[in-house]
C-alpha positions as a Markdown table, in Angstrom:
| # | Residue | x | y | z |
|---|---|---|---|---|
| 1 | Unk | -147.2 | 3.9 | -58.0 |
| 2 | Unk | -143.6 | 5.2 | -57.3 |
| 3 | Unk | -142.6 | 6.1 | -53.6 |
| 4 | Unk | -140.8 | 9.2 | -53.5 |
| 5 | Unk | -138.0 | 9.0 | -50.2 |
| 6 | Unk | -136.7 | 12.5 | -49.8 |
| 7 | Unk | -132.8 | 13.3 | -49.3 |
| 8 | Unk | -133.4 | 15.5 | -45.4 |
| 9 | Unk | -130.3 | 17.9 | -44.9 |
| 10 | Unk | -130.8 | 19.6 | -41.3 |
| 11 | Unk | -128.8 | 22.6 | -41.1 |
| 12 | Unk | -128.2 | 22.5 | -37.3 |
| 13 | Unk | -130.5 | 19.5 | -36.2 |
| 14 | Unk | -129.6 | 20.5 | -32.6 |
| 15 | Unk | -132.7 | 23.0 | -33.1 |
| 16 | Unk | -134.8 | 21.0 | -35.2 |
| 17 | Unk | -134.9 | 17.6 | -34.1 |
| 18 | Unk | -135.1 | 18.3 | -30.3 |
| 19 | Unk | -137.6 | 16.0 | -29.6 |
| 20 | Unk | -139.0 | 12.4 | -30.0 |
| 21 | Unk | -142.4 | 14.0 | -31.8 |
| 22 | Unk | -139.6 | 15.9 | -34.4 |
| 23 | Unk | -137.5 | 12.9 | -34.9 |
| 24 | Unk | -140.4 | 10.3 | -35.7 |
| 25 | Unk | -142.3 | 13.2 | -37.7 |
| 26 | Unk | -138.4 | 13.3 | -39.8 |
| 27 | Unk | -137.7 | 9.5 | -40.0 |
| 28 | Unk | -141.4 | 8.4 | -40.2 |
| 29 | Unk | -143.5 | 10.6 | -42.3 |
| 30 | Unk | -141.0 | 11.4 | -44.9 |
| 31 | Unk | -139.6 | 8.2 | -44.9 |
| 32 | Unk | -135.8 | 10.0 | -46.4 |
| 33 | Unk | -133.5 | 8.1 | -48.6 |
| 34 | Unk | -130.9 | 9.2 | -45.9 |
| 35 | Unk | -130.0 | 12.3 | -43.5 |
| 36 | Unk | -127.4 | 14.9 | -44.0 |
| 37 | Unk | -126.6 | 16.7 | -40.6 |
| 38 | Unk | -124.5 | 19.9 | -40.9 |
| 39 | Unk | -123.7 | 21.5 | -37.3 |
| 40 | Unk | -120.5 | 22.9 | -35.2 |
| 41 | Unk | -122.3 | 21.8 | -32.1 |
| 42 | Unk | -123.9 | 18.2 | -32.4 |
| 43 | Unk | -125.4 | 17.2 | -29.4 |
| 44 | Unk | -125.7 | 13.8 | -30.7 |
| 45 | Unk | -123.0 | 12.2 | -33.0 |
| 46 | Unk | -124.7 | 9.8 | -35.5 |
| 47 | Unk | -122.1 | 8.0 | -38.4 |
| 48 | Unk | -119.3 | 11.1 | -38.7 |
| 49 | Unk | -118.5 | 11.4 | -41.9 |
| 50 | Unk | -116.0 | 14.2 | -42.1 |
| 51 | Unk | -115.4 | 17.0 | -39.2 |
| 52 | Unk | -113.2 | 19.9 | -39.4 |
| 53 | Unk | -111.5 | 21.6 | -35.6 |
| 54 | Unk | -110.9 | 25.0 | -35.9 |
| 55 | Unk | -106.9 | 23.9 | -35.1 |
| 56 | Unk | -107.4 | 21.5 | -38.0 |
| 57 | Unk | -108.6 | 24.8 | -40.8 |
| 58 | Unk | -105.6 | 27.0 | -39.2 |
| 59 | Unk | -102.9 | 24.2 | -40.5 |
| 60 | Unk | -104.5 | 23.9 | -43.5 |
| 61 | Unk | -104.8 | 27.6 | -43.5 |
């Protein structure tokens, strides 16, 4: 039988993975391939791939 892991993109996981119950219910029970995290606020910075400062966008207008 093939597994199927799940790519998870969390559109600001600040809400949605609050808790221990969320995050094991995330990382356990749908077992993802990987995470994609998009937020301006991360409470929590895990593996930072690219970020973007609002002085950053002004210079590159």
């Amino acid at each position: 039988m093939t597994e199927c892991r799940p790519i998870v993109i969390l559109d600001e996981p600040q809400v949605l993975d609050n808790t221990n119950l969320s995050r094991t219910a995330i990382s356990n029970n749908l077992n993802p391939l990987f995470e994609l995290r998009y937020s301006a606020t991360h409470r929590e910075k895990i593996n930072t791939i690219y970020r973007l400062t609002p002085v950053d966008a002004y210079e590159k207008k």
